[in-house]
The first five atom37 places (N, CA, C, CB, O) and aatype in JSON, in Angstrom:
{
  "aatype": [20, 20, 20, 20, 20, 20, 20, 20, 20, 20, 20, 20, 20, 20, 20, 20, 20, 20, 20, 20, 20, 20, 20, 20, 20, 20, 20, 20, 20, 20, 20, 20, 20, 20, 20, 20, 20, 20, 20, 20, 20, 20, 20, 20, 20, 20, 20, 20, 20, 20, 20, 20, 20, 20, 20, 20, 20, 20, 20, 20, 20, 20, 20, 20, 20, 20, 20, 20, 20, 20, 20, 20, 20, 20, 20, 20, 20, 20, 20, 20, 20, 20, 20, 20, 20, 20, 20, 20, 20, 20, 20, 20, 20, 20, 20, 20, 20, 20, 20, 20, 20, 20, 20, 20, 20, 20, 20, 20, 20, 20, 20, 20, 20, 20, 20, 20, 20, 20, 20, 20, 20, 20, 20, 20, 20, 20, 20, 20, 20, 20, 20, 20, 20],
  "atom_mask": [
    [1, 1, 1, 1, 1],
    [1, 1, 1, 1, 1],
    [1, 1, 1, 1, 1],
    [1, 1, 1, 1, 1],
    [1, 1, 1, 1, 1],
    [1, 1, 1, 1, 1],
    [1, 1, 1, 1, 1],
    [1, 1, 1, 1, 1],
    [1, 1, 1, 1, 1],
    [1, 1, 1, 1, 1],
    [1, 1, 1, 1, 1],
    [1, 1, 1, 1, 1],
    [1, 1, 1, 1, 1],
    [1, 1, 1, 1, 1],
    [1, 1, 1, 1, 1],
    [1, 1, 1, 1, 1],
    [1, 1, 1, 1, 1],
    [1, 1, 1, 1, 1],
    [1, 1, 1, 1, 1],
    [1, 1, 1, 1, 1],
    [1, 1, 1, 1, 1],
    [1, 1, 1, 1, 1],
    [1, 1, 1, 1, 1],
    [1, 1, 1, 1, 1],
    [1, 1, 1, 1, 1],
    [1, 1, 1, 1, 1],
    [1, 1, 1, 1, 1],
    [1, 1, 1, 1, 1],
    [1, 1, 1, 1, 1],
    [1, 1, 1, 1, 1],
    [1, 1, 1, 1, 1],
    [1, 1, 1, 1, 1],
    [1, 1, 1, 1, 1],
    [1, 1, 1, 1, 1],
    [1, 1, 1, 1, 1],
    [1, 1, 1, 1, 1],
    [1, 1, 1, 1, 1],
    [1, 1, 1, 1, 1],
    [1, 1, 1, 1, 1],
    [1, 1, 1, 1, 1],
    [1, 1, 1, 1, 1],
    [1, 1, 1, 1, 1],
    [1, 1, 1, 1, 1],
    [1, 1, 1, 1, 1],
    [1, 1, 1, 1, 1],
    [1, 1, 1, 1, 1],
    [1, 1, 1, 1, 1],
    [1, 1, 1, 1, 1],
    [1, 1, 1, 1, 1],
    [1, 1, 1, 1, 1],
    [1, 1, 1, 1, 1],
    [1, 1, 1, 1, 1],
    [1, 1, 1, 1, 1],
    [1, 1, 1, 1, 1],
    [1, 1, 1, 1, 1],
    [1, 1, 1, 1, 1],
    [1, 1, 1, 1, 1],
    [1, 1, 1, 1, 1],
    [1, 1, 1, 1, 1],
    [1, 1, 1, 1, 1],
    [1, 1, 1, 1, 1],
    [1, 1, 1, 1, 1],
    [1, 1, 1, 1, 1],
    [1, 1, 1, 1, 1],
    [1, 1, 1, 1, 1],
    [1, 1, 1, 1, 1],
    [1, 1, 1, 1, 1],
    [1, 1, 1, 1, 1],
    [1, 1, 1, 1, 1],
    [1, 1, 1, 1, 1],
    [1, 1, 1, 1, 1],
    [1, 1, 1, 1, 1],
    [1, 1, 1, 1, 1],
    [1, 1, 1, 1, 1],
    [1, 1, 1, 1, 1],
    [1, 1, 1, 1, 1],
    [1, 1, 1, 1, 1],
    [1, 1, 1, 1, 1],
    [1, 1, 1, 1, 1],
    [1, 1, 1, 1, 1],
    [1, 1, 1, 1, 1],
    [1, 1, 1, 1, 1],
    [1, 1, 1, 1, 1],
    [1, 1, 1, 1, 1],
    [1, 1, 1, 1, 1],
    [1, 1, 1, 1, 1],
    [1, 1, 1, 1, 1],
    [1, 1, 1, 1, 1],
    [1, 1, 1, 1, 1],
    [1, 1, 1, 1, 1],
    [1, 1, 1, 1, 1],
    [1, 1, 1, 1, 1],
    [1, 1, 1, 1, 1],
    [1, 1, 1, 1, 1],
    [1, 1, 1, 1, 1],
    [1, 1, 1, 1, 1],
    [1, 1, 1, 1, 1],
    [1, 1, 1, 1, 1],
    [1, 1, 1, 1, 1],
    [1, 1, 1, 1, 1],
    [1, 1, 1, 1, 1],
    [1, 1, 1, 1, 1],
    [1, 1, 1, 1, 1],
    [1, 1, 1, 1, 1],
    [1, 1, 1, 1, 1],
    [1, 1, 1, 1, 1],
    [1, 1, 1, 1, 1],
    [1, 1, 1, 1, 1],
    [1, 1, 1, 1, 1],
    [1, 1, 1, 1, 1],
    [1, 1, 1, 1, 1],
    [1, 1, 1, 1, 1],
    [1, 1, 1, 1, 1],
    [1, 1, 1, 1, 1],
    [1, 1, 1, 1, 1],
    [1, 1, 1, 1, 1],
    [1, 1, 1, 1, 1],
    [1, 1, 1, 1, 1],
    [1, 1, 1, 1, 1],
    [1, 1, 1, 1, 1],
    [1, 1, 1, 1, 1],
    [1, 1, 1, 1, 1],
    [1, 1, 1, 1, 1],
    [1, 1, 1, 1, 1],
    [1, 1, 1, 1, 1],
    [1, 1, 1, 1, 1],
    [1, 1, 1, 1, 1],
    [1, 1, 1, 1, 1],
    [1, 1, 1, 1, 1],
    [1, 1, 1, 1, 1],
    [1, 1, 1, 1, 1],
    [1, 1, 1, 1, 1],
    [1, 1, 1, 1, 1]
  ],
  "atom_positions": [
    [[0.83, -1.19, 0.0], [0.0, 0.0, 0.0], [0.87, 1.25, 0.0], [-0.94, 0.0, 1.2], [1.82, 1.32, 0.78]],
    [[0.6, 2.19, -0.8], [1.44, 3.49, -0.8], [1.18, 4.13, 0.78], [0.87, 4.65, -2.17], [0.45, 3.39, 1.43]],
    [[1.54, 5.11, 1.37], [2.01, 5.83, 2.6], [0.17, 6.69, 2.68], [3.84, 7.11, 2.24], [-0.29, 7.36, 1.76]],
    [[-0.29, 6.51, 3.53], [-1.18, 7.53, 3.73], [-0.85, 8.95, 3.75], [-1.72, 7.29, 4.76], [-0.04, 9.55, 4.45]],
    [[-1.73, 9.39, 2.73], [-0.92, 11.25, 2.3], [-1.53, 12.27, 3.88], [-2.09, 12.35, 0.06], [-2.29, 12.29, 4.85]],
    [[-0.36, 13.04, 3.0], [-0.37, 14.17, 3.52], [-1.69, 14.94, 3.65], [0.47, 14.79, 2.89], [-2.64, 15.0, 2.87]],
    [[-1.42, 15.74, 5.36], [-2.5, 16.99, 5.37], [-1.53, 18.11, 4.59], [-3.06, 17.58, 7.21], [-0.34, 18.34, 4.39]],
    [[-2.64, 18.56, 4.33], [-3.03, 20.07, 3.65], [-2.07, 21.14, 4.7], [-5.1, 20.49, 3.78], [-1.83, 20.94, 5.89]],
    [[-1.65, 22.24, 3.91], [-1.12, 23.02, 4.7], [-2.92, 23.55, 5.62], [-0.02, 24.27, 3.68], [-4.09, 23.35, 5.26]],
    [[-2.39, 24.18, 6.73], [-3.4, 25.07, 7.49], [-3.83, 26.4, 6.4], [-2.59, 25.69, 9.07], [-5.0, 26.7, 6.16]],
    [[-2.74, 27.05, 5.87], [-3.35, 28.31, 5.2], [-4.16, 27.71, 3.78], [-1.98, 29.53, 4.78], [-4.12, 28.53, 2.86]],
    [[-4.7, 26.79, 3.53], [-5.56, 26.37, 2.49], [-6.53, 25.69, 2.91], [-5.0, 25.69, 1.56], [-7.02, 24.82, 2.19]],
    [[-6.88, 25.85, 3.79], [-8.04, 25.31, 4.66], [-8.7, 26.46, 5.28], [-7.56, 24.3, 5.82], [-8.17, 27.53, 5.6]],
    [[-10.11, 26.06, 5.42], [-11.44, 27.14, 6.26], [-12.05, 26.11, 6.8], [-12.7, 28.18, 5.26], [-12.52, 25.1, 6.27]],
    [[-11.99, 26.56, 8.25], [-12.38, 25.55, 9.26], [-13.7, 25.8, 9.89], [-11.36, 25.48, 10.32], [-13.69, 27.03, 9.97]],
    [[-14.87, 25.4, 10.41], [-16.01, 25.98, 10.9], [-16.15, 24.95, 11.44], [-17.05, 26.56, 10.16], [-15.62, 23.9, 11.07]],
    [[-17.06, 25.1, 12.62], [-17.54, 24.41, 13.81], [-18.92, 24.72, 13.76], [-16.88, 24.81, 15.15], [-19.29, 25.86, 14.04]],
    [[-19.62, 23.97, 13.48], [-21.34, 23.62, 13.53], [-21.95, 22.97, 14.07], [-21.9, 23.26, 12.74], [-21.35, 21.91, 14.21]],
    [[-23.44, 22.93, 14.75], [-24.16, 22.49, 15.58], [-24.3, 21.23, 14.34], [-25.42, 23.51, 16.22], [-24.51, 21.36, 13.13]],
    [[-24.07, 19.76, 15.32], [-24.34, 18.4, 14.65], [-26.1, 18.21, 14.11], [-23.91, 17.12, 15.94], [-27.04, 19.0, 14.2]],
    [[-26.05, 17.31, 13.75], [-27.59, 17.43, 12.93], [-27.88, 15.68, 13.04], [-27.49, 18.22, 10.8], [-26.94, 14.88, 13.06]],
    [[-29.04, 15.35, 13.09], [-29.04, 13.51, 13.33], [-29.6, 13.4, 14.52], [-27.48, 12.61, 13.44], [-30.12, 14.31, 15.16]],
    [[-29.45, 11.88, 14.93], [-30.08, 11.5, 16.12], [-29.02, 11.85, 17.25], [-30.53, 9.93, 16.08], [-27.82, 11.75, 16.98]],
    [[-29.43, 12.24, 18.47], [-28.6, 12.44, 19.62], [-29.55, 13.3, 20.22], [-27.12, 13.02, 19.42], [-29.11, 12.74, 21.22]],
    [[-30.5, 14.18, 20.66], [-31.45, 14.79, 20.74], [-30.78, 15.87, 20.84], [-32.34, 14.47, 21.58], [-29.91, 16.33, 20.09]],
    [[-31.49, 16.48, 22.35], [-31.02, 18.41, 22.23], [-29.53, 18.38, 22.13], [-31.43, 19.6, 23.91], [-28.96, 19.0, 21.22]],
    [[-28.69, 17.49, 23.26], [-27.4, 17.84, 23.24], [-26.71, 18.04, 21.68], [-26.74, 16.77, 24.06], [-26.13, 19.11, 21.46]],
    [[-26.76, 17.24, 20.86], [-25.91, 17.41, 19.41], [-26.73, 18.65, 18.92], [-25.98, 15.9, 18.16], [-26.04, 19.22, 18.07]],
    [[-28.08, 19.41, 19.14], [-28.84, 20.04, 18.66], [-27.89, 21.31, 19.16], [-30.32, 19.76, 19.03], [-27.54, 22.08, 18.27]],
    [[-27.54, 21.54, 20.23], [-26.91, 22.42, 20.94], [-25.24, 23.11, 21.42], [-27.42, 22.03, 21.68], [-24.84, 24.21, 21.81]],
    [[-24.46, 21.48, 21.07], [-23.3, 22.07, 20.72], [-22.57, 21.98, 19.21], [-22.49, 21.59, 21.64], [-22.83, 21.16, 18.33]],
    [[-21.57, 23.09, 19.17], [-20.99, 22.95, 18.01], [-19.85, 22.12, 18.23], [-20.7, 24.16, 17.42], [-18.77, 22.59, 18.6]],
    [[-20.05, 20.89, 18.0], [-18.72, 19.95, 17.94], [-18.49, 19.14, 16.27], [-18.96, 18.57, 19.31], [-17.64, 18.29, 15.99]],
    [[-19.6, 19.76, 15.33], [-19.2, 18.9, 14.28], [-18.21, 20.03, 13.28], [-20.69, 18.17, 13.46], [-18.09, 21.25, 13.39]],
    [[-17.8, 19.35, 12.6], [-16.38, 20.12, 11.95], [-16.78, 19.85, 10.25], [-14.51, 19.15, 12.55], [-17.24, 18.88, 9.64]],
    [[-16.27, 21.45, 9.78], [-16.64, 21.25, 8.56], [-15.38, 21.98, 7.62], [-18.16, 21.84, 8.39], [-15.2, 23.17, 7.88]],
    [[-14.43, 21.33, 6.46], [-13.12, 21.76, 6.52], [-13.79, 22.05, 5.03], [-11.62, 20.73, 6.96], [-14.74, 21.33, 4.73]],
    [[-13.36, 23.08, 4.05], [-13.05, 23.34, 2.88], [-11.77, 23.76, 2.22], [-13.74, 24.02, 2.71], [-11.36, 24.87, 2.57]],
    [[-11.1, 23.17, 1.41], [-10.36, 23.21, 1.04], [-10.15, 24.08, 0.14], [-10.21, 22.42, 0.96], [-10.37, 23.64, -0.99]],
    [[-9.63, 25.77, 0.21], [-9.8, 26.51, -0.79], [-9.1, 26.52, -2.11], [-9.72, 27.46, -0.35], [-9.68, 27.15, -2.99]],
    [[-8.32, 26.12, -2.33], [-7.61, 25.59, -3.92], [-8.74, 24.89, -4.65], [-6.17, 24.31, -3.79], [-9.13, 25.24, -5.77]],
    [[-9.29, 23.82, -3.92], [-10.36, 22.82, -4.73], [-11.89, 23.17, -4.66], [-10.26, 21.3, -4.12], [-12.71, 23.04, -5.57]],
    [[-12.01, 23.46, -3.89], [-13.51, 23.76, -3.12], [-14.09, 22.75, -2.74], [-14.57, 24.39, -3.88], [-15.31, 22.64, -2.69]],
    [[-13.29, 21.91, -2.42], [-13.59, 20.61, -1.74], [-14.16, 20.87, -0.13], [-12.14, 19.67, -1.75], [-13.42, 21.35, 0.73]],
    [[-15.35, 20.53, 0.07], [-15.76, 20.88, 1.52], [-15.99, 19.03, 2.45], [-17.61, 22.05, 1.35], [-16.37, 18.2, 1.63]],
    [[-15.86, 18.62, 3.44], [-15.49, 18.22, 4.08], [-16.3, 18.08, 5.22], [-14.62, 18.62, 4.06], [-16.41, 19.22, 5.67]],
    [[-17.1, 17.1, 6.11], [-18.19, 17.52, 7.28], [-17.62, 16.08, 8.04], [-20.28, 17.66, 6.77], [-17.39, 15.07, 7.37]],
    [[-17.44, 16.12, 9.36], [-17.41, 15.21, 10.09], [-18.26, 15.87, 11.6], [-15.85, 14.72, 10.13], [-18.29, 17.01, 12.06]],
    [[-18.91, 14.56, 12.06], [-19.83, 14.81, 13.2], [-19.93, 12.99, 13.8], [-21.6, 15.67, 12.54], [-20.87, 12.47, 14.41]],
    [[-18.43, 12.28, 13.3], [-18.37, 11.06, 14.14], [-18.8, 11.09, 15.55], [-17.08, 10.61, 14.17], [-19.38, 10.13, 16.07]],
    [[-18.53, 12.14, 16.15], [-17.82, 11.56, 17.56], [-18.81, 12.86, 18.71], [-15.43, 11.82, 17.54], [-19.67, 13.64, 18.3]],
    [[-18.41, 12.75, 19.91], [-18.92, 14.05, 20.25], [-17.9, 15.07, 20.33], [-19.62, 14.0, 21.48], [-18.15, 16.26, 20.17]],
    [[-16.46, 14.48, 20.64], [-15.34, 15.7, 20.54], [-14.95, 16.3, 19.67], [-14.34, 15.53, 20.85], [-14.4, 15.81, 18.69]],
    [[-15.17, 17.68, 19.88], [-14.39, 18.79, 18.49], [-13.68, 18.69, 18.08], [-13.98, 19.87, 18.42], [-13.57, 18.89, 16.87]],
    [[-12.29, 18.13, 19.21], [-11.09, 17.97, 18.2], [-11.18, 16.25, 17.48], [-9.41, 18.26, 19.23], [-11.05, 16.24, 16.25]],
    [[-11.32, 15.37, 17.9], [-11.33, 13.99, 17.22], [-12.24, 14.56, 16.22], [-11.88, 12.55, 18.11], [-11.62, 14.56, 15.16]],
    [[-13.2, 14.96, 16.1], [-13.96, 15.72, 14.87], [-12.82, 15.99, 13.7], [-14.69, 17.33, 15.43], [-12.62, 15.42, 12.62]],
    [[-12.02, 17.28, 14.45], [-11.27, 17.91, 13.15], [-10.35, 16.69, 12.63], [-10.22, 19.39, 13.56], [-10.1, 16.55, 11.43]],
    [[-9.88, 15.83, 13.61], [-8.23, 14.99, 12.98], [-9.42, 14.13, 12.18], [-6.73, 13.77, 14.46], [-8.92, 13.86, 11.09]],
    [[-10.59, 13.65, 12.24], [-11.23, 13.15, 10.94], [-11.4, 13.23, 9.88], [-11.88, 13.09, 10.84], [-11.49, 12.34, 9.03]],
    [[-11.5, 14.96, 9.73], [-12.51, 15.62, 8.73], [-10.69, 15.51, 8.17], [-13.78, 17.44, 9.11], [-10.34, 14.78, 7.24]],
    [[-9.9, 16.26, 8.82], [-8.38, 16.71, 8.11], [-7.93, 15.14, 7.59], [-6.96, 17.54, 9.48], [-7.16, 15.08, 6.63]],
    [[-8.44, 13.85, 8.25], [-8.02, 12.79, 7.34], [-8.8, 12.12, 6.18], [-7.72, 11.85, 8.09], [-8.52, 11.12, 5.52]],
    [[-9.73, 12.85, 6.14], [-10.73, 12.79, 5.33], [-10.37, 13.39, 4.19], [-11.82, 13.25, 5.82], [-10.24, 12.56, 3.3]],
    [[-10.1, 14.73, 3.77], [-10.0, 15.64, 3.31], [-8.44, 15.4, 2.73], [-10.42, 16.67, 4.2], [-8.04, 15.76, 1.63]],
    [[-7.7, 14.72, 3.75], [-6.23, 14.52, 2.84], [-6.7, 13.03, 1.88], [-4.45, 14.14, 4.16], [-6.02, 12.93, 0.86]],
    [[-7.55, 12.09, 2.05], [-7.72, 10.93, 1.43], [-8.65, 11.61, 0.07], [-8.49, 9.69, 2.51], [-8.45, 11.28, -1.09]],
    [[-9.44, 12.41, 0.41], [-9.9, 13.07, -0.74], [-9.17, 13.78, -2.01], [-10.54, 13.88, -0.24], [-9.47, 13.71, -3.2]],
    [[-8.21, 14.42, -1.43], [-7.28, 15.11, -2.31], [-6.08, 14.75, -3.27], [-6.84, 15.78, -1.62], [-5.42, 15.22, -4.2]],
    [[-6.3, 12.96, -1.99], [-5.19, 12.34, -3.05], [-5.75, 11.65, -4.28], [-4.27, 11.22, -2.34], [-5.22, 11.47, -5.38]],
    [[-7.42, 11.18, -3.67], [-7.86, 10.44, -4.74], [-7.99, 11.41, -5.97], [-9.19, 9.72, -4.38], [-7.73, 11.12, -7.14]],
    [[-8.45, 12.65, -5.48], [-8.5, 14.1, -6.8], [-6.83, 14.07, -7.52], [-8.79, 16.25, -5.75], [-6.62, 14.68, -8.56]],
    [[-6.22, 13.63, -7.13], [-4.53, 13.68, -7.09], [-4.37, 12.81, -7.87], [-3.65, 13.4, -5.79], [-4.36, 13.03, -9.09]],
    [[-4.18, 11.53, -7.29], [-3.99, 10.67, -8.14], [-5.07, 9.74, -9.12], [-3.33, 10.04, -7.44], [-4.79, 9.32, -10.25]],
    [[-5.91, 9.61, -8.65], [-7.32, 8.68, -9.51], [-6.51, 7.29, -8.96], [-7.56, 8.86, -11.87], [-5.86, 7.33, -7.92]],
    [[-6.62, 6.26, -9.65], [-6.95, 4.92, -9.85], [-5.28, 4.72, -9.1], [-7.43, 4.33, -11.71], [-5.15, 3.68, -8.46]],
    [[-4.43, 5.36, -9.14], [-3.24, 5.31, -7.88], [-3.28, 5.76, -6.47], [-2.18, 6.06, -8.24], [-2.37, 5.38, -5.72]],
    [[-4.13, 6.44, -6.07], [-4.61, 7.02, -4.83], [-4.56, 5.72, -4.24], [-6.03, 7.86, -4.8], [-4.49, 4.68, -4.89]],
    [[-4.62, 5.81, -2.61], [-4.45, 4.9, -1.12], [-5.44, 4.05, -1.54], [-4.78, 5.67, 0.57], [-5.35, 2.88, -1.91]],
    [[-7.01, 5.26, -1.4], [-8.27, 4.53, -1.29], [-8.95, 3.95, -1.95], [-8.93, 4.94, -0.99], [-9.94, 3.3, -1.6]],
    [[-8.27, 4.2, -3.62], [-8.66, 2.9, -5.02], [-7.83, 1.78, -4.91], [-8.34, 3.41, -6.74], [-8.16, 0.67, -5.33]],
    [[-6.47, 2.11, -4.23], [-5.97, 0.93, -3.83], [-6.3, -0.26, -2.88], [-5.13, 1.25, -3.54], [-6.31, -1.47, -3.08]],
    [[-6.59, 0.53, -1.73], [-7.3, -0.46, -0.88], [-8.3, -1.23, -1.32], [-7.79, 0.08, 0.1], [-8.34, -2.46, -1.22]],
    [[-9.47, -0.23, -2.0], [-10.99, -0.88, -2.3], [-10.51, -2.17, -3.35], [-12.28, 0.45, -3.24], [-11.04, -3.28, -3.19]],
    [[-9.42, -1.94, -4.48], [-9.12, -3.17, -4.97], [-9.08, -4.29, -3.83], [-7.83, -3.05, -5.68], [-10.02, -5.08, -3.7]],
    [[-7.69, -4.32, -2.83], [-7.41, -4.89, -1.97], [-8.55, -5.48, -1.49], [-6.76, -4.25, -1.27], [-8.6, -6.65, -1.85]],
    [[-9.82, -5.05, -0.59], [-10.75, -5.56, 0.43], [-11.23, -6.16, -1.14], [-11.84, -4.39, 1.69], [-11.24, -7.38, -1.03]],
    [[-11.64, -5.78, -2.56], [-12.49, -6.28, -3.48], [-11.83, -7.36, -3.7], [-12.81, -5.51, -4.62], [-12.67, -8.26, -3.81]],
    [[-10.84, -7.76, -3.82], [-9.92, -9.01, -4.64], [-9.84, -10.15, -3.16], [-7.8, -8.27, -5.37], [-9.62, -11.33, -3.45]],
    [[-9.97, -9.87, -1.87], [-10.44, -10.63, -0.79], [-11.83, -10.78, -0.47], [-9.92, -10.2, 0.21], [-12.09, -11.72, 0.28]],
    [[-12.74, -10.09, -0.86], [-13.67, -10.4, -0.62], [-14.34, -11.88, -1.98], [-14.3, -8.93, -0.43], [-15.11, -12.81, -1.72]],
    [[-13.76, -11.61, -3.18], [-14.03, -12.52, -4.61], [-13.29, -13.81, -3.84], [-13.1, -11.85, -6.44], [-13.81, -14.89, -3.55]],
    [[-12.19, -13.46, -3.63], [-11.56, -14.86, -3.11], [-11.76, -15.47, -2.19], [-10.53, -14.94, -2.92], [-11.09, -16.42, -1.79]],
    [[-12.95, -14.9, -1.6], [-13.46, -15.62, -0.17], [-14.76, -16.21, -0.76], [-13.8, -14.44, 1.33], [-15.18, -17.32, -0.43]],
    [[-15.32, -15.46, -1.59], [-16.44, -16.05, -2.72], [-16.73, -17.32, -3.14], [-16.24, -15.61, -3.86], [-17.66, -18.12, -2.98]],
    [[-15.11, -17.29, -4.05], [-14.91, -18.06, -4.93], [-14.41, -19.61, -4.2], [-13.94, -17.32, -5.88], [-14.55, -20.7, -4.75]],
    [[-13.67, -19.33, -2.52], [-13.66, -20.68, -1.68], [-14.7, -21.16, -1.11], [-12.87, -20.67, -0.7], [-14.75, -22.37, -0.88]],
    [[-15.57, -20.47, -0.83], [-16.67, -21.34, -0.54], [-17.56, -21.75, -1.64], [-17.44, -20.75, 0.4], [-18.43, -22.6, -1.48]],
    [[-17.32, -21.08, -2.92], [-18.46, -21.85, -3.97], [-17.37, -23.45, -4.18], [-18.83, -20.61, -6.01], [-17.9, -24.52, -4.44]],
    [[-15.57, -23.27, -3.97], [-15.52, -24.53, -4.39], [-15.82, -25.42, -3.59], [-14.51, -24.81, -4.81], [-16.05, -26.55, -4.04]],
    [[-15.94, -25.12, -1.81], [-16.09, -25.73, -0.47], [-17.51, -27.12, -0.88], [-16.64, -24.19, 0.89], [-17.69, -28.34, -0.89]],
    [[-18.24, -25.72, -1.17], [-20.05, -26.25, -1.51], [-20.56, -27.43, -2.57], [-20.89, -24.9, -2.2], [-21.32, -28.4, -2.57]],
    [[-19.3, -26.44, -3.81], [-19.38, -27.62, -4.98], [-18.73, -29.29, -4.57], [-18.36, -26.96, -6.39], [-19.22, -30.37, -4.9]],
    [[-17.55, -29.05, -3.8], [-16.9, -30.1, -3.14], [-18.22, -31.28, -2.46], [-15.86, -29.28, -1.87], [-18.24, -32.47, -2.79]],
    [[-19.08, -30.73, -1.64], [-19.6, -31.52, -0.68], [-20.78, -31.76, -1.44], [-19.75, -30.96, 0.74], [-21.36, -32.84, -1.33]],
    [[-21.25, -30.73, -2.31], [-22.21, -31.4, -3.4], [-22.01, -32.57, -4.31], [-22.48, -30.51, -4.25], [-23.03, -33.09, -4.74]],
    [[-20.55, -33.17, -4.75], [-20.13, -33.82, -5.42], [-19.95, -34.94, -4.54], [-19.22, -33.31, -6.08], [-20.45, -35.97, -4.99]],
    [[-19.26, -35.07, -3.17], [-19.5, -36.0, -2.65], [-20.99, -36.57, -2.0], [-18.65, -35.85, -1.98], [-21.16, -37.77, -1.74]],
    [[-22.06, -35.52, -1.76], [-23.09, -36.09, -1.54], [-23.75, -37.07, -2.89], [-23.89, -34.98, -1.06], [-24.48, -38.06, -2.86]],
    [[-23.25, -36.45, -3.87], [-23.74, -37.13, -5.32], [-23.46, -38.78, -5.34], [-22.77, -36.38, -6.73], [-24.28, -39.61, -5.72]],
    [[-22.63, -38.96, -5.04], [-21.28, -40.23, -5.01], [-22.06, -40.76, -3.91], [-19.29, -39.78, -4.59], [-22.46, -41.91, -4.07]],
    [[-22.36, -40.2, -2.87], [-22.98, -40.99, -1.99], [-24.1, -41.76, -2.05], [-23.16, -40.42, -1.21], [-24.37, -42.93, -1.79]],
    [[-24.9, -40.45, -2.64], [-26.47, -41.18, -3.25], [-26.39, -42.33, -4.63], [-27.58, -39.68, -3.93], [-27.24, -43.22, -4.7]],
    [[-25.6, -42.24, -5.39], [-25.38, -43.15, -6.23], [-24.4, -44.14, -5.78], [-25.07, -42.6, -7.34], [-24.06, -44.89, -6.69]],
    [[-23.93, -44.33, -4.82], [-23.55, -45.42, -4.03], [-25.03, -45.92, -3.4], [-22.35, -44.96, -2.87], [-25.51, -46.94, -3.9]],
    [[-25.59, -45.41, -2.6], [-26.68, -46.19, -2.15], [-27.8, -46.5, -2.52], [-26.95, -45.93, -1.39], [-28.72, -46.99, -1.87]],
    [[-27.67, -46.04, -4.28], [-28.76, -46.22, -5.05], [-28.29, -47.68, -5.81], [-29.05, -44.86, -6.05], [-29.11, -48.51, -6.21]],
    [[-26.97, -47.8, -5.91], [-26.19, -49.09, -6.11], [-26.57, -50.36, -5.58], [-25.0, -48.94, -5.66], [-27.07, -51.35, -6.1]],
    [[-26.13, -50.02, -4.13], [-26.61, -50.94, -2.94], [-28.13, -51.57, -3.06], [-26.57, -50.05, -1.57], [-28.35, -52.77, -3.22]],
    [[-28.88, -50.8, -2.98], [-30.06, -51.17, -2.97], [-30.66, -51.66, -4.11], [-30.65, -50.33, -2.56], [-31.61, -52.45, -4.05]],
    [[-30.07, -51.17, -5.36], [-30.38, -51.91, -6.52], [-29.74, -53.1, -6.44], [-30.06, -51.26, -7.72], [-30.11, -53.96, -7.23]],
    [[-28.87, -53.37, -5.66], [-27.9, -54.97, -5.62], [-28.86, -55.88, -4.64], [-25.95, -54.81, -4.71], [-28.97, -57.11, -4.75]],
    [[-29.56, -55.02, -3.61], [-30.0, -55.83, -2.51], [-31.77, -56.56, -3.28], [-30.12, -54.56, -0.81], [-32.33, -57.63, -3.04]],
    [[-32.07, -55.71, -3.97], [-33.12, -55.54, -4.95], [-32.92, -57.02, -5.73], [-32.91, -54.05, -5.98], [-33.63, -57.96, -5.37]],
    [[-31.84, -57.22, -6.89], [-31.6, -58.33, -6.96], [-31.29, -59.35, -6.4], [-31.22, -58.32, -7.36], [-31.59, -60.44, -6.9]],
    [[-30.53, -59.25, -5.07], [-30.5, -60.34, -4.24], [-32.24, -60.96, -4.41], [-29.96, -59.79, -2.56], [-32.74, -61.87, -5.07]],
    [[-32.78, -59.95, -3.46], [-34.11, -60.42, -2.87], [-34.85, -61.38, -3.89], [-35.07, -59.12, -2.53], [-35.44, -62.37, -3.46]],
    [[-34.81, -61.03, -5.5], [-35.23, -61.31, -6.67], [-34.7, -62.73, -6.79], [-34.82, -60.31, -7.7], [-35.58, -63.58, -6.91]],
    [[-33.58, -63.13, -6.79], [-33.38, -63.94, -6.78], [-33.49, -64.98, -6.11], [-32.89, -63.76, -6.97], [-33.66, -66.09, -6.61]],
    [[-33.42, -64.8, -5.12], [-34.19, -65.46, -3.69], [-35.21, -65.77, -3.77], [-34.36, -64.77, -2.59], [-35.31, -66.98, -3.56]],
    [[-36.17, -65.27, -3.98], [-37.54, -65.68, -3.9], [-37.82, -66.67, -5.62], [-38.63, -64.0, -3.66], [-38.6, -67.61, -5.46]],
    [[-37.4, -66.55, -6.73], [-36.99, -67.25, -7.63], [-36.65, -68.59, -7.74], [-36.27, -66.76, -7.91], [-36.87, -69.33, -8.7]],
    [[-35.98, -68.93, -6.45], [-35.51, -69.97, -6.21], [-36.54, -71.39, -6.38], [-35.0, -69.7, -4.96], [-36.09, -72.51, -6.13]]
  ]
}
């Protein structure tokens, strides 16, 4: 995985602190702990309201906002197209072991039933013959 990028200098950033919005009742209604960063070069704006603390707020929004800029940066080389390959190419291959797991035990249940469809067609003739006698 390439290095998780860089924050933004401070002088290209506008920072604001806003009353949260969502479920939490009056309290989130009442303080300003959610964080909202714009990035003035891009006009990339930025909202985090994870948490209840202002500052864990901002180190979100500012890691947010640097993962944003790289993907604007780089496209299809950026961290976070990299990763999503990564979790995508583990998630197919976790797919693709249990379809062979399934197909596996489907094939031996097959073998099984035509084993005991064997049997009983053998015991079938026994009996046939037996009573023949």
């Amino acid at each position: 995985l390439p290095p998780r990028p860089k924050h933004p200098p401070e002088s290209e950033i506008e920072e604001y602190f806003l009353k949260g919005s969502g479920p939490g009742g009056q309290k989130i209604n009442k303080t300003s702990s959610a964080v909202q960063l714009k990035h003035i070069p891009t006009g990339l704006v930025i909202k985090s309201q994870a948490t209840r603390s202002r500052m864990q707020n901002r180190k979100i929004a500012r890691n947010l906002l640097a993962l944003k800029l790289d993907e604007l940066a780089n496209g299809p080389d950026s961290r976070a197209a990299i990763v999503s390959d990564v979790k995508k190419k583990r998630a197919d291959s976790r797919a693709k072991k249990a379809r062979r797991k399934y197909r596996k035990l489907a094939e031996a249940e097959g073998e099984a039933s035509r084993d005991r469809a064997g049997f009983e067609e053998e015991q079938g003739k026994a009996a046939r013959l037996g009573r023949e006698d």
